[in-house]
C-alpha positions in Angstrom: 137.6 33.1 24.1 139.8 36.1 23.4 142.4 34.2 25.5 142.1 31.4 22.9 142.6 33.6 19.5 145.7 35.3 21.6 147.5 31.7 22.5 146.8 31.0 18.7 148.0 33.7 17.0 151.0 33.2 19.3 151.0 29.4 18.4 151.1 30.7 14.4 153.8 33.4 14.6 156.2 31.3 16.5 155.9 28.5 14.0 156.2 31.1 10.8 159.9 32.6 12.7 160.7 28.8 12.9 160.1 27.6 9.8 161.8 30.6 7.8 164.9 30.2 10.6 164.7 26.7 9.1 165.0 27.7 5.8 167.1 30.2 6.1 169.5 29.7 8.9 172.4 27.5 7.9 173.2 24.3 10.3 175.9 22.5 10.7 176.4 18.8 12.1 177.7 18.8 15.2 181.0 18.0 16.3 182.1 18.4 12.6 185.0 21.2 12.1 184.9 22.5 8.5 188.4 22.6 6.9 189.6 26.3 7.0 192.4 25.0 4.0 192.1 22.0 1.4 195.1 19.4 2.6 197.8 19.5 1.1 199.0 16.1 -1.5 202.4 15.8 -0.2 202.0 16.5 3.2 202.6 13.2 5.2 203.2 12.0 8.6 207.1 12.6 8.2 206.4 16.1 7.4 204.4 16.2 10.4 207.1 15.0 12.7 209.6 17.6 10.9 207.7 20.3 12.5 206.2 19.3 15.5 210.1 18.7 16.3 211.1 21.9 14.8 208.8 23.9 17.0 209.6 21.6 19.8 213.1 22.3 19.8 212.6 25.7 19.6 210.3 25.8 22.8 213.6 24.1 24.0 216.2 26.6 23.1 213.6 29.9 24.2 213.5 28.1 27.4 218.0 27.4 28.0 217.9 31.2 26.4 215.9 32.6 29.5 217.7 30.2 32.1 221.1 32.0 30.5 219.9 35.3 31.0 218.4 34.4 35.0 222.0 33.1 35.8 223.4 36.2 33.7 221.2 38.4 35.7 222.2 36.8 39.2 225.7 37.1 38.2 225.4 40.5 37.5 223.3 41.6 39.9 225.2 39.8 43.1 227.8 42.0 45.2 230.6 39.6 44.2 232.5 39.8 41.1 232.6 36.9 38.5 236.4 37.2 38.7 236.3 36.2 42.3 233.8 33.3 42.3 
């Protein structure tokens, strides 16, 4: 009996935190990313292409920049002289 009244006020508590978590909690749908910025009008698809080459190409000059300096380095580092290679 007083096993009963225990598993029922239990029962009634965990439905009151789950209701007011209801209310109160906000949820969102899933898989759905809210926009952190509103788009911009005249941003297009050749806009898009402008800078996913511009940052492209700059991966691409970093990367010649640090095989310059490696060479540079083994150059400079060897025993041998530029002059005599």
């Amino acid at each position: 009996m007083a096993s009963d009244d225990s598993e029922e006020n239990a029962r009634r508590i965990t439905e009151s935190i789950n209701e007011a978590a209801e209310r109160c909690i906000p949820q969102s749908k899933a898989g759905h990313k809210p926009m952190k910025h509103t788009p911009l009008p005249y941003w297009n698809e050749h806009c898009k292409t402008a800078v996913y080459s511009y940052a492209r190409n700059r991966a691409r000059n970093k990367l010649n920049k640090k095989e310059q300096m490696k060479t540079l380095k083994i150059i400079k580092g060897s025993k041998v002289s530029p002059k005599k290679l």
